[in-house]
C-alpha positions as CSV (number, residue, x, y, z in Angstrom):
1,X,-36.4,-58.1,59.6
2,X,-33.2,-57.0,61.9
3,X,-31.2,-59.7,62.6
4,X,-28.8,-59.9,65.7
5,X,-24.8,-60.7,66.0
6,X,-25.8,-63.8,68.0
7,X,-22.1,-66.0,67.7
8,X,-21.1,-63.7,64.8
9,X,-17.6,-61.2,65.7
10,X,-16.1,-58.6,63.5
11,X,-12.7,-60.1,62.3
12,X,-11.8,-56.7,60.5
13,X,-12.8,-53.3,59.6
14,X,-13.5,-52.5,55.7
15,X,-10.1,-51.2,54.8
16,X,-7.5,-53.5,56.9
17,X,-7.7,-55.8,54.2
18,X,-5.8,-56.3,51.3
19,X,-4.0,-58.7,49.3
20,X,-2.3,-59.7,52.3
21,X,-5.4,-61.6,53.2
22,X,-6.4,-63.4,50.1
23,X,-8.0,-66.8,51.0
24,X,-8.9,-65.7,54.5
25,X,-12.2,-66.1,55.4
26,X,-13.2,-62.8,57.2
27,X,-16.3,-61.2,59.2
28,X,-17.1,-57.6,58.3
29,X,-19.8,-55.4,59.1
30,X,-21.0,-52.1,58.3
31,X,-23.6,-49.8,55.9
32,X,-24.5,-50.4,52.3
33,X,-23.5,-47.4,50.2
34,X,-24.5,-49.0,47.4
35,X,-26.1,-52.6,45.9
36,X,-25.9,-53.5,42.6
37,X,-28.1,-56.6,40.8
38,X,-26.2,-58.2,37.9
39,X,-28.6,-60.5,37.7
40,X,-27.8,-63.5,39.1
41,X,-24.8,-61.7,40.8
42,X,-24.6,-59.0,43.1
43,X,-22.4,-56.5,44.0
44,X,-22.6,-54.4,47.0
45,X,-19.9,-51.8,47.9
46,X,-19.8,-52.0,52.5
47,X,-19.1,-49.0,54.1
48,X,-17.2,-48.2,57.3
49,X,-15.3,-45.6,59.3
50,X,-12.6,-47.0,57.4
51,X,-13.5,-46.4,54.0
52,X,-15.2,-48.9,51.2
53,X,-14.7,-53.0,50.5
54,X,-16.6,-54.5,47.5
55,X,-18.9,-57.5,48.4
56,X,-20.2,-60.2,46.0
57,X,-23.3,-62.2,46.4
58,X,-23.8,-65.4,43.9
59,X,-26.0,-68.0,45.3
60,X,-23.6,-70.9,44.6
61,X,-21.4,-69.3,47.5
62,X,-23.7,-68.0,49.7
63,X,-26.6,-70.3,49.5
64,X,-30.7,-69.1,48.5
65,X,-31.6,-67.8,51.8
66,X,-28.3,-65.4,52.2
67,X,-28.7,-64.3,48.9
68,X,-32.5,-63.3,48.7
69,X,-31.6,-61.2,52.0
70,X,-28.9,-59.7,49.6
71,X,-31.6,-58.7,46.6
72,X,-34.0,-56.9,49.3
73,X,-30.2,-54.5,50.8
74,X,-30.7,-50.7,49.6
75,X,-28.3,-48.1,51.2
76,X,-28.5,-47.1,54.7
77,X,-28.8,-50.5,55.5
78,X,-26.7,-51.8,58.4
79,X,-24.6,-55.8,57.6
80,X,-22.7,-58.3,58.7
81,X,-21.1,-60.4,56.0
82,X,-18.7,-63.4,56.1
83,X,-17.1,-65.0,53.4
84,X,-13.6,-65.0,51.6
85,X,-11.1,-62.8,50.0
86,X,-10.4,-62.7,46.9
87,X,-8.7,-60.5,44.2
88,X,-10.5,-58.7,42.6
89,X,-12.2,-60.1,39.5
90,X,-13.2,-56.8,37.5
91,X,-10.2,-54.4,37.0
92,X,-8.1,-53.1,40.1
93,X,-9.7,-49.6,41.4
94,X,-6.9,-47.5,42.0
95,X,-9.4,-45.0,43.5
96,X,-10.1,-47.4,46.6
97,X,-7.9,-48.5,49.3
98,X,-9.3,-51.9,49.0
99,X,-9.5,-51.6,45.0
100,X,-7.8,-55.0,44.6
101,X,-9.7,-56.8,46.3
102,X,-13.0,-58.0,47.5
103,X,-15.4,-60.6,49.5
104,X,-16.7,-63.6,48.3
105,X,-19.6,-63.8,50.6
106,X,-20.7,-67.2,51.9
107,X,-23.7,-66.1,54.6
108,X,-25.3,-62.4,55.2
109,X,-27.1,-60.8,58.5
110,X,-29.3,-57.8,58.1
111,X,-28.4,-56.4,61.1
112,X,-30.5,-53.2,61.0
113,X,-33.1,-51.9,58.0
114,X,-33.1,-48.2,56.7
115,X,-35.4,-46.1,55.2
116,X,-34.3,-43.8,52.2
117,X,-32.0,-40.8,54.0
118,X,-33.1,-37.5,52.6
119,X,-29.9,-36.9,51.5
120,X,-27.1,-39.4,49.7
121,X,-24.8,-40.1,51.9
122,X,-21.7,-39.0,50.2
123,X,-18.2,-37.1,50.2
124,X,-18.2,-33.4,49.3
125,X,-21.7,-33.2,49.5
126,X,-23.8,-30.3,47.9
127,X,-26.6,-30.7,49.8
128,X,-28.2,-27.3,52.0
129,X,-26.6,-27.7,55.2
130,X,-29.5,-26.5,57.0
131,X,-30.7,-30.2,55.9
132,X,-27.7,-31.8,56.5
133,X,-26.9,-30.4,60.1
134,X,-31.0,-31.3,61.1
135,X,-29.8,-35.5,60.3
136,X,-26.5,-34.7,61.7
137,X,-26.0,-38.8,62.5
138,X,-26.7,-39.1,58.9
139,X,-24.1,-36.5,57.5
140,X,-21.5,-37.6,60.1
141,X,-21.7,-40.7,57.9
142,X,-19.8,-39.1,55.5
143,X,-16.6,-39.9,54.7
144,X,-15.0,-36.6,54.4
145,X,-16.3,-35.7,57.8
146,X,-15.4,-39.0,59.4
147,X,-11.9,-38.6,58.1
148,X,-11.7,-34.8,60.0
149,X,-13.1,-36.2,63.3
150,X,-10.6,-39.0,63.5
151,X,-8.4,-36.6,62.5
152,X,-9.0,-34.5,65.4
153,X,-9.2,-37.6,67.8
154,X,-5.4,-37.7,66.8
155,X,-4.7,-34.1,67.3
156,X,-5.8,-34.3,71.1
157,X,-3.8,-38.0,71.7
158,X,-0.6,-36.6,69.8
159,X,-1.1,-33.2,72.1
160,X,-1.6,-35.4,75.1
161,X,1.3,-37.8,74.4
162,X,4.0,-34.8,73.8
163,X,2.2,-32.7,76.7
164,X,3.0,-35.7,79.0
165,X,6.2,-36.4,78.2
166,X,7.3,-32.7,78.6
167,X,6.4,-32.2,82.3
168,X,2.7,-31.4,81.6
169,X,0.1,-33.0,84.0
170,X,-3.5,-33.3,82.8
171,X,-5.8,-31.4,85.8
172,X,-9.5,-31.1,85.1
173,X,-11.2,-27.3,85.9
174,X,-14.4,-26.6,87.4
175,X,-17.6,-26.0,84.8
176,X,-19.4,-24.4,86.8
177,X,-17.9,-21.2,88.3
178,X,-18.2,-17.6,89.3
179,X,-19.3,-14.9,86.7
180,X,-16.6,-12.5,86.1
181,X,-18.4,-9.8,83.6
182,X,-15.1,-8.3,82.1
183,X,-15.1,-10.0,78.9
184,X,-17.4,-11.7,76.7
185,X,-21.1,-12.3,78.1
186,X,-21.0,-15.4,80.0
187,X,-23.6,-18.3,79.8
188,X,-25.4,-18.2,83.4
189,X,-26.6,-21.5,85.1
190,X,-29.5,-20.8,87.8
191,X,-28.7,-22.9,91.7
192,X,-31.7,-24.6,92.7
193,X,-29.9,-25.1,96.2
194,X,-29.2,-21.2,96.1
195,X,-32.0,-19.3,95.0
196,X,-31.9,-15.8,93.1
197,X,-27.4,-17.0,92.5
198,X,-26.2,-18.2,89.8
199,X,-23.2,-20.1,88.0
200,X,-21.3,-19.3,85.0
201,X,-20.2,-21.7,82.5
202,X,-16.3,-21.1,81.6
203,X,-15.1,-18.6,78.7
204,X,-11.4,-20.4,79.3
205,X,-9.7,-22.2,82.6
206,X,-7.8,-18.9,83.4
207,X,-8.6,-18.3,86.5
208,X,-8.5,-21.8,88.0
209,X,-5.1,-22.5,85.8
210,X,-3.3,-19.8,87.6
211,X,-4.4,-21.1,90.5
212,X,-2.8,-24.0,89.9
213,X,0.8,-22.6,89.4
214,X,-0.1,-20.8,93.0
215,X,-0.3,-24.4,94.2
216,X,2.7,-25.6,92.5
217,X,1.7,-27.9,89.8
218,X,4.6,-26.1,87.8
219,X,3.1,-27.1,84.2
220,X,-0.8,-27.9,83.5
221,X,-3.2,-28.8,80.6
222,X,-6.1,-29.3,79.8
223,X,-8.6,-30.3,76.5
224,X,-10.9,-27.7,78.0
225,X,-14.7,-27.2,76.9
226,X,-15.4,-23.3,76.8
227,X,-18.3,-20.9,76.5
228,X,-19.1,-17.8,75.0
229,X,-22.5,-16.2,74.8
230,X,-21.0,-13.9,71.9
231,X,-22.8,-11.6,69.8
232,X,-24.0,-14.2,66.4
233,X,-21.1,-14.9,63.5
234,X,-21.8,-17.5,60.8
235,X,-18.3,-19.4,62.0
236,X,-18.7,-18.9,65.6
237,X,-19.8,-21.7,68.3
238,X,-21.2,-21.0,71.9
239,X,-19.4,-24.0,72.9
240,X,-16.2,-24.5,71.7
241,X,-12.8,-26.5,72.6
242,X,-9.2,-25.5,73.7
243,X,-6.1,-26.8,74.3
244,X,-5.0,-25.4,77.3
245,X,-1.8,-24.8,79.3
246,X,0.1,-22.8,81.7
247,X,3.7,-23.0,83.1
248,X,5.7,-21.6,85.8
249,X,8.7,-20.4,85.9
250,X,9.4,-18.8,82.5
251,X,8.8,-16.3,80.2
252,X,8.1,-15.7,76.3
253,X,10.9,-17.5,74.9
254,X,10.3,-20.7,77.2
255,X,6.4,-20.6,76.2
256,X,7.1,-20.2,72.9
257,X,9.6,-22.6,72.2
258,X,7.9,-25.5,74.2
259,X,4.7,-24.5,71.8
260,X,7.0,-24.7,68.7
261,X,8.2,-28.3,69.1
262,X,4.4,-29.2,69.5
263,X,3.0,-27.5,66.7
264,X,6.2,-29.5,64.5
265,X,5.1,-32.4,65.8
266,X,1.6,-32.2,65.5
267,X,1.8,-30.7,61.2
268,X,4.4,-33.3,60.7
269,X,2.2,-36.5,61.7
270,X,-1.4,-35.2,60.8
271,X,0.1,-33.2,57.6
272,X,3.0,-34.3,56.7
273,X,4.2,-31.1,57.0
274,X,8.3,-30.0,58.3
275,X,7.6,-27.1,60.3
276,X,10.8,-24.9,60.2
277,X,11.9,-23.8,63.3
278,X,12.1,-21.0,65.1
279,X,8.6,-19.7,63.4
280,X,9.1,-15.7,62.5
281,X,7.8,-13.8,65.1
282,X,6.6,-10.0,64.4
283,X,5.5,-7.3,66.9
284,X,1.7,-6.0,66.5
285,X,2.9,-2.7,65.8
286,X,4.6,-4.4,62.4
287,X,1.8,-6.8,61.9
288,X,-1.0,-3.6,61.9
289,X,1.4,-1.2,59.5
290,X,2.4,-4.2,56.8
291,X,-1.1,-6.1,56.6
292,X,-3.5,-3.8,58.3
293,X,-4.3,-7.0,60.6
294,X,-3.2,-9.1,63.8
295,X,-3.3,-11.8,62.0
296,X,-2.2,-11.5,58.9
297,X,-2.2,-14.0,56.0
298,X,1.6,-14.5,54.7
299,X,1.1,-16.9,51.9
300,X,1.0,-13.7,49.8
301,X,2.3,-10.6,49.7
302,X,0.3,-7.0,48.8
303,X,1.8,-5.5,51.6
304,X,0.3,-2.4,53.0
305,X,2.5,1.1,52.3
306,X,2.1,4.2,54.0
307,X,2.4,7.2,51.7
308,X,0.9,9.7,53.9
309,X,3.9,12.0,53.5
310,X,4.8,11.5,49.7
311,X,0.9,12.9,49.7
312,X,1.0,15.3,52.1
313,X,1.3,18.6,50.3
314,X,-1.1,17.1,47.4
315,X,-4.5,18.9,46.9
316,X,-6.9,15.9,46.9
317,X,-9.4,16.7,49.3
318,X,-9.8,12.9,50.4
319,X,-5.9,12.5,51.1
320,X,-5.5,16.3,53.0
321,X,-8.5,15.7,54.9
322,X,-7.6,12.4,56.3
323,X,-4.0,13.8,57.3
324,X,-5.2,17.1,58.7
325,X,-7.9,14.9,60.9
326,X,-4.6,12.6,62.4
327,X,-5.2,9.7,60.0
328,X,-2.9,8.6,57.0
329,X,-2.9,7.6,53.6
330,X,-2.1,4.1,52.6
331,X,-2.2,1.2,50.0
332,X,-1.8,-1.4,48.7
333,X,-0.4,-3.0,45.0
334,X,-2.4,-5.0,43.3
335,X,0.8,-6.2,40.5
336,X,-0.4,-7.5,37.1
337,X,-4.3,-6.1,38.0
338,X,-4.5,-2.8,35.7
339,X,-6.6,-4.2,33.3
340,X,-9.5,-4.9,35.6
341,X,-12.6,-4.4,34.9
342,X,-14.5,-0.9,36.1
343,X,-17.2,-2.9,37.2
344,X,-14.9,-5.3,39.4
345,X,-13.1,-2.3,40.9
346,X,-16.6,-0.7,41.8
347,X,-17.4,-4.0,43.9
348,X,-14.1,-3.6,45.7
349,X,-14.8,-0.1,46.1
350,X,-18.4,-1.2,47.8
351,X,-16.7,-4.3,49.6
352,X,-14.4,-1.7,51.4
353,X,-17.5,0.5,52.5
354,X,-18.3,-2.5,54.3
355,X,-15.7,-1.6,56.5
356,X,-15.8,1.5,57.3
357,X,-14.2,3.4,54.0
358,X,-15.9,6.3,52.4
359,X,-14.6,5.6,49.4
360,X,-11.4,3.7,47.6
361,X,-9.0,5.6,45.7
362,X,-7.2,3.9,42.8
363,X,-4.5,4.6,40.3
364,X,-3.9,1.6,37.4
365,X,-0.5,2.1,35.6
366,X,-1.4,1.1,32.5
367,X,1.6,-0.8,30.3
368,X,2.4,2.4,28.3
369,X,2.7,4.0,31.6
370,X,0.1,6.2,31.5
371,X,-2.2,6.4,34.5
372,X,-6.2,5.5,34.4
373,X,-7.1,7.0,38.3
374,X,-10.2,8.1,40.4
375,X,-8.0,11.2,41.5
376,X,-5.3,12.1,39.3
377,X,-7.0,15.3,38.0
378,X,-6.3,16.5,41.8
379,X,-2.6,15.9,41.5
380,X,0.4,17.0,39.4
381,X,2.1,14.8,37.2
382,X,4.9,14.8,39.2
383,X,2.9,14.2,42.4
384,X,1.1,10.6,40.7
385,X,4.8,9.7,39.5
386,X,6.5,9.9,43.5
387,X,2.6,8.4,44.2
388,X,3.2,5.3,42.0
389,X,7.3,4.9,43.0
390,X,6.6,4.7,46.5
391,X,4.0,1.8,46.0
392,X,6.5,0.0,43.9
393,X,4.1,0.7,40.9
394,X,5.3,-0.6,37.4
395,X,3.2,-0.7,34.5
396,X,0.3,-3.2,34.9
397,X,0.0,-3.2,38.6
398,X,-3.2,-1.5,40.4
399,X,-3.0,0.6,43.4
400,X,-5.8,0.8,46.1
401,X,-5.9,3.8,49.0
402,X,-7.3,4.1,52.1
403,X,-7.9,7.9,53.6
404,X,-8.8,7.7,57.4
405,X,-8.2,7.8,60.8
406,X,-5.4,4.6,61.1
407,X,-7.9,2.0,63.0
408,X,-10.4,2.3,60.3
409,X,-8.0,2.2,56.9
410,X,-5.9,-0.9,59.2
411,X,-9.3,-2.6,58.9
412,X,-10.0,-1.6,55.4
413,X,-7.1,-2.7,53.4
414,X,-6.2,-5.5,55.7
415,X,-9.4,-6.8,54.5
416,X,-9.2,-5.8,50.7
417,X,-6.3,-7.3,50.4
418,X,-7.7,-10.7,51.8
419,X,-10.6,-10.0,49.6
420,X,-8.1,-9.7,46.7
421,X,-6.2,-12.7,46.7
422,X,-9.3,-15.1,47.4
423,X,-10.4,-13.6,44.0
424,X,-7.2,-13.9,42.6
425,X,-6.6,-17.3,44.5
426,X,-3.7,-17.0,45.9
427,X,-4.8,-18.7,49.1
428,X,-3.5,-22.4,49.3
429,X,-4.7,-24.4,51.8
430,X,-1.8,-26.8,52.0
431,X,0.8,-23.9,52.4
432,X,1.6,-23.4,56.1
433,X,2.6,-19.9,57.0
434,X,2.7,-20.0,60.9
435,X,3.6,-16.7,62.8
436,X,3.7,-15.7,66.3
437,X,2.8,-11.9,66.7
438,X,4.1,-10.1,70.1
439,X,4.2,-7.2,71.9
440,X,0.0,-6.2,71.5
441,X,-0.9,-3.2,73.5
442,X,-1.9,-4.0,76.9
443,X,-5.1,-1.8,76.9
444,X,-7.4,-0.5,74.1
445,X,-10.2,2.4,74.6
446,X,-13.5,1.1,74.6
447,X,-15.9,4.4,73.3
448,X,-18.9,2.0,74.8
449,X,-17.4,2.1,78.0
450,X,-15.6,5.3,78.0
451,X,-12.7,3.9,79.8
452,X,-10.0,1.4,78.8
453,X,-10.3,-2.2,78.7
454,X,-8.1,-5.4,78.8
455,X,-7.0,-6.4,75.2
456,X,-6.5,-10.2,76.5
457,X,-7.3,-10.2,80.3
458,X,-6.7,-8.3,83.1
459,X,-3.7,-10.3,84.2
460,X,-1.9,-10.1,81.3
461,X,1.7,-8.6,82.1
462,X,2.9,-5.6,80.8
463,X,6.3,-5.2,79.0
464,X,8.6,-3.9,82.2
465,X,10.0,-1.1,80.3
466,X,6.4,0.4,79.4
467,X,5.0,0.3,83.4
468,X,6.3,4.2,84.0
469,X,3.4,5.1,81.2
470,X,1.0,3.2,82.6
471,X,-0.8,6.1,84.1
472,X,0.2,8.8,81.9
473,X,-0.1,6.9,78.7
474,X,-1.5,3.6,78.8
475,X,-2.8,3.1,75.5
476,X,1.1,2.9,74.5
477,X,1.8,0.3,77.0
478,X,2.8,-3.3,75.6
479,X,1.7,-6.8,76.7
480,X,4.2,-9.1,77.2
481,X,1.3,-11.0,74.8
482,X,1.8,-13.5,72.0
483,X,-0.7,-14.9,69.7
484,X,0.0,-18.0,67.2
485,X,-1.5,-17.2,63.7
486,X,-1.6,-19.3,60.7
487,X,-2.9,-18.3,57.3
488,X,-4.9,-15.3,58.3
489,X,-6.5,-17.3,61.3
490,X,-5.6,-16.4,64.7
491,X,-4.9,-20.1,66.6
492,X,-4.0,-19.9,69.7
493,X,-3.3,-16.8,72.1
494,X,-1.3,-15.9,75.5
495,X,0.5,-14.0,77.6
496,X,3.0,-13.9,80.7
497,X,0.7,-13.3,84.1
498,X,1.2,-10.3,86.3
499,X,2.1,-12.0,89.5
500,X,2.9,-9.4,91.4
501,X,0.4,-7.5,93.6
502,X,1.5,-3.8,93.6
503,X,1.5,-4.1,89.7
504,X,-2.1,-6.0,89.7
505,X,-3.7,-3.4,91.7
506,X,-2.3,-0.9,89.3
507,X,-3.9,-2.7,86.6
508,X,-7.4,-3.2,88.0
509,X,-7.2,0.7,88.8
510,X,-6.3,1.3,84.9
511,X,-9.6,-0.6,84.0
512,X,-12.0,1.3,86.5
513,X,-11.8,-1.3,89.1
514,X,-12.5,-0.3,92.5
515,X,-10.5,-2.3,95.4
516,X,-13.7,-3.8,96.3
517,X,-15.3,-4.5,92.7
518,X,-11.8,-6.2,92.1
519,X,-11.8,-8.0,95.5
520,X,-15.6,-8.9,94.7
521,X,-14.7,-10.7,91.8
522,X,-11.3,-11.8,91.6
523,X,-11.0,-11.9,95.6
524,X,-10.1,-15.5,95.7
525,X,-7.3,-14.8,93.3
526,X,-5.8,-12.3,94.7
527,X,-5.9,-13.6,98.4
528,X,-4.2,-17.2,96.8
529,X,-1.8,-14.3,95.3
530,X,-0.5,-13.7,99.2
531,X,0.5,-17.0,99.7
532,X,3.9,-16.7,97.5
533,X,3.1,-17.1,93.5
534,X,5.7,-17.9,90.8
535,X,6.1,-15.6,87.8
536,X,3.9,-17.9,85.2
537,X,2.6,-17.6,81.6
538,X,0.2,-19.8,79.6
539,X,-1.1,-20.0,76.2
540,X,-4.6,-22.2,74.7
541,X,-5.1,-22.7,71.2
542,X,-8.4,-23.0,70.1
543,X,-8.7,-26.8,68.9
544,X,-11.7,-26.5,66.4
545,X,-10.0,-24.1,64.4
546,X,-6.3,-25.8,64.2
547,X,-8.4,-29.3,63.1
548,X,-10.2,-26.8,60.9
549,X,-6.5,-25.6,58.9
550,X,-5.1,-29.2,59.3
551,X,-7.5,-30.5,57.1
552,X,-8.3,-27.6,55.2
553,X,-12.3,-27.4,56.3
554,X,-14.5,-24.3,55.2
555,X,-15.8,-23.7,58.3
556,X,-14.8,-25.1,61.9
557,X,-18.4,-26.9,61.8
558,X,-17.1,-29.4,59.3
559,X,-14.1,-30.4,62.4
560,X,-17.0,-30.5,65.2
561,X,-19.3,-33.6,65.8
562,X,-22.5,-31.7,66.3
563,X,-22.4,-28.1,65.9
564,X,-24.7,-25.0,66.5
565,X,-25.8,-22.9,64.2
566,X,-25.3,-19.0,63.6
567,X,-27.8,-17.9,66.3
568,X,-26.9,-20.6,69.0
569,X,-29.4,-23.0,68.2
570,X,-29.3,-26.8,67.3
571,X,-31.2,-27.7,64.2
572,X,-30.8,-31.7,65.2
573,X,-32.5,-31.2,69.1
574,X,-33.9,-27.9,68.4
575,X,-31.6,-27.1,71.9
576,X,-32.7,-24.2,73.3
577,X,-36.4,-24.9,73.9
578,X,-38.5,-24.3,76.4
579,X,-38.9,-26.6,79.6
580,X,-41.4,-27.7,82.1
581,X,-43.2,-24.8,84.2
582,X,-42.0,-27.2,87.2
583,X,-38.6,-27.3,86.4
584,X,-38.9,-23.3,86.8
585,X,-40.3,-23.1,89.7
586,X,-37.7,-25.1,91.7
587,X,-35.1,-22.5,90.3
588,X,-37.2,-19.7,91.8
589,X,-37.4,-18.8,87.9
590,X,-40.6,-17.1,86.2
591,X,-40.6,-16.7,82.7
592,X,-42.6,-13.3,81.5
593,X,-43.3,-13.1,77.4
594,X,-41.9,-9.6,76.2
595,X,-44.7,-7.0,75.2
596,X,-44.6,-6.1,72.0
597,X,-44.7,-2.4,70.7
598,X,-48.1,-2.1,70.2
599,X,-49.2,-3.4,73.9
600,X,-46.6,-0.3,75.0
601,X,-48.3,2.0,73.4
602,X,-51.4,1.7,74.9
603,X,-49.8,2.2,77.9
């Protein structure tokens, strides 16, 4: 029977005590992880946010009636115990904050009663987490996830804290806004008030922040919730949280360096980590050629090398074809990985396929410095020789190649080689490598769309020197765009804002904008643009995934309180569902089942 705290307060939480308090008498409360009957004594570890305190019934201490309640406690169940501390009788556990000690418990409320979870509620747990997201109040109990939501909670104070104190006001943004298509799909919320309109939920504050530079607020953020209705990824939420900020007057270096000094902050109190300033900064066009990424992973090396001309008069069909069609040959070293299995290579041959490769070529330098290759019989001696010098071969190492147009053998051995060093596990979570890449092209082709389209946003400013090729070239125009990336995993993105109309316009004609299509949707911008804007620039990192690295979490669902899963849905509410045929028909809404092939055939 559930008792209740009638008179009874919380004097501590599990792991504030220690020695320290020996021969206090103390009030804790919190849930059984485990009750142990000695017979006659019993032991029963409490658990709380904190962590774990041992507890020890004997009815001498804590009376008959306090300690029958103790014999009936299994897990789950929810306590309030007060009694005295003591050190520990058994021997210390060193593996427990509070292994010294523990309570000598005088009187005992059963505060609440549990039935058997259908999972133990423990760290690293191995449980499907199907299961474990379904009782997502039951897995949140867990310690491990506990620790990386309180971890988080300290990211967003500590961001708050050195936000504030650098000029930064906090200004909430409007949730519900205007659809602006150009981007990812938004989420759409049907006006009751306005039938047949609709509101969008936010993908980012952008708009509304630039607006608030046009009215002079000089330096804004935000913790910002944001919403994407993107095409399904197993590590991807609908909903999802950024730390948000724009600034006037400046450009790259003052964005950058402001961001710097946060990011050495934040690693240095959540991690422990000294942050070495300036971080190395690399242009896109560098990133792309040495890692075949924009984000690429610098806690190892396997650089990419282009040895499209040291192949170029070769006869292999694979390597001239690719070079006649405008592509290049490149690869990558795989050093001390010769002797690897034919059957291991053929997986990394099919794991490449998934990207877009026909096929992998490779050449293993065996330690007698003869070659074992899928292509030498199509090249001269002296041919493989220049081959294996310009990838740095020596004996032992592996080489892989890529033969295609640049975009897809980027994508290719940018991801081989991440595919590579997890197997070879070279990937430390706990060794920062933080880089800012610059300088990404303002525009990329969409084939889709036939017609360019905004590699950030449209109001992301070019790089001055590139405006004259604009019209005649614009895929070779820059951004004056900068993304934060650490380990592989891109963490926060921006740019300096066009602020300036003539060069606006400009843009919005490069990406098939008419004046009134632009005016339609971005009108309010543009007319607050009239009123006298300062040159501004901003940057958001995307919170979920910097907890995610800090704590070195598999998946940025381990960092969020209560996820969705890969198709958007909520295994816990089972969110979306249906609702009530009334609730439709105020919206002006009708909901038609789709016909399936068969009833379209009869048609």
């Amino acid at each position: 029977m559930a008792e209740s705290m009638l008179g009874l307060k919380r004097s501590h939480r599990c792991t504030e005590l220690s020695t320290e308090q020996i021969g206090e008498n103390v009030t804790v409360m919190g849930w059984v992880q485990k009750s142990r009957n000695k017979g006659g004594i019993i032991f029963v570890d409490l658990r709380d946010r904190s962590g774990l305190l041992q507890i020890i019934f004997e009815e001498a201490d804590c009376g008959e009636e306090s300690f029958a309640k103790a014999e009936k406690l299994r897990s789950e169940f929810v306590i309030a115990v007060t009694g005295k501390v003591e050190a520990r009788s058994g021997a210390v556990n060193e593996n427990l904050k509070t292994g010294a000690i523990e309570i000598r418990a005088n009187s005992l409320r059963i505060l609440s009663e549990s039935e058997t979870p259908p999972f133990p509620i423990e760290e690293n747990s191995k449980t499907k987490e199907e299961l474990r997201l379904k009782y997502r109040y039951l897995d949140l109990r867990r310690p491990d996830l506990q620790r990386n939501l309180m971890t988080r909670s300290r990211v967003t104070t500590l961001t708050r804290s050195f936000l504030a104190e650098e000029g930064f006001l906090e200004i909430e943004t409007p949730t519900l806004i205007k659809s602006t298509p150009e981007g990812a799909r938004d989420y759409l919320v049907p006006s009751r008030v306005h039938p047949g309109s609709f509101y969008a939920l936010p993908q980012s504050p952008q708009l509304f922040k630039q607006l608030l530079m046009c009215s002079g607020y000089d330096r804004y953020f935000q913790i910002a919730r944001c919403y994407r209705d993107e095409d399904l990824r197993a590590d991807r939420q609908p909903e999802f949280t950024q730390i948000d900020m724009e600034l006037s007057f400046v450009d790259v270096d003052d964005v950058l360096d402001v961001n710097e000094r946060l990011l050495k902050k934040l690693f240095k109190e959540i991690c422990n980590y000294d942050l070495q300033l300036p971080i190395q900064r690399m242009t896109w066009r560098e990133a792309m050629d040495r890692f075949g990424s924009d984000k690429p992973d610098l806690r190892f090396g396997m650089e990419l090398k282009n040895v499209s001309e040291t192949v170029k008069d070769c006869q292999f069909v694979v390597f001239k074809g690719a070079l006649e069609n405008g592509g290049s040959v490149r690869g990558i070293n795989a050093e001390g990985q010769a002797g690897m299995p034919r059957k291991k290579i053929d997986a990394l041959v099919e794991y490449a396929k998934g990207f877009g490769a026909k096929g992998l070529a490779y050449l293993a330098v065996n330690e007698d410095g003869s070659y074992k290759s899928s292509f030498a019989k199509f090249m001269t001696e002296e041919e493989l020789s220049a081959l294996v010098k310009a990838m740095d071969g020596k004996p032992g190492d592996l080489l892989l190649f890529a033969a295609d147009k640049d975009k897809v053998v980027f994508d290719v051995l940018g991801n081989l080689r991440l595919e590579l060093a997890r197997q070879l596990d070279l990937l430390k979570k706990d060794d920062f490598k933080f880089l800012w890449v610059t300088e990404f092209p303002l525009l990329e082709y969409s084939e889709e769309q036939e017609r360019f389209v905004a590699m950030h946003h449209p109001f992301t400013m070019p790089m001055e020197e590139d405006l004259e090729l604009i019209d005649t070239n614009p895929g070779a125009v820059r951004a004056k765009a900068y993304d934060i990336v650490l380990n592989g995993t891109e963490m926060g993105g921006g740019s300096i804002r066009i602020h300036q109309s003539d060069i606006q316009s400009k843009m919005f004609e490069v990406l098939g904008f008419t004046e009134e299509q632009a005016k339609d949707q971005f009108g309010f911008l543009l007319d607050a643009f009239k009123y006298g804007v300062p040159p501004h620039a901003g940057l958001a990192y995307g919170l979920d995934r910097m907890v995610m690295l800090m704590v070195g979490a598999d998946s940025i669902r381990d960092v969020i309180a209560f996820p969705k899963v890969k198709d958007a849905s909520c295994l816990m509410t089972e969110a979306p569902s249906p609702v009530d045929v009334k609730q439709l028909e105020e919206l002006g809404i009708e909901v038609s089942e789709e016909e399936t092939q068969e009833e379209n055939s009869e048609k």
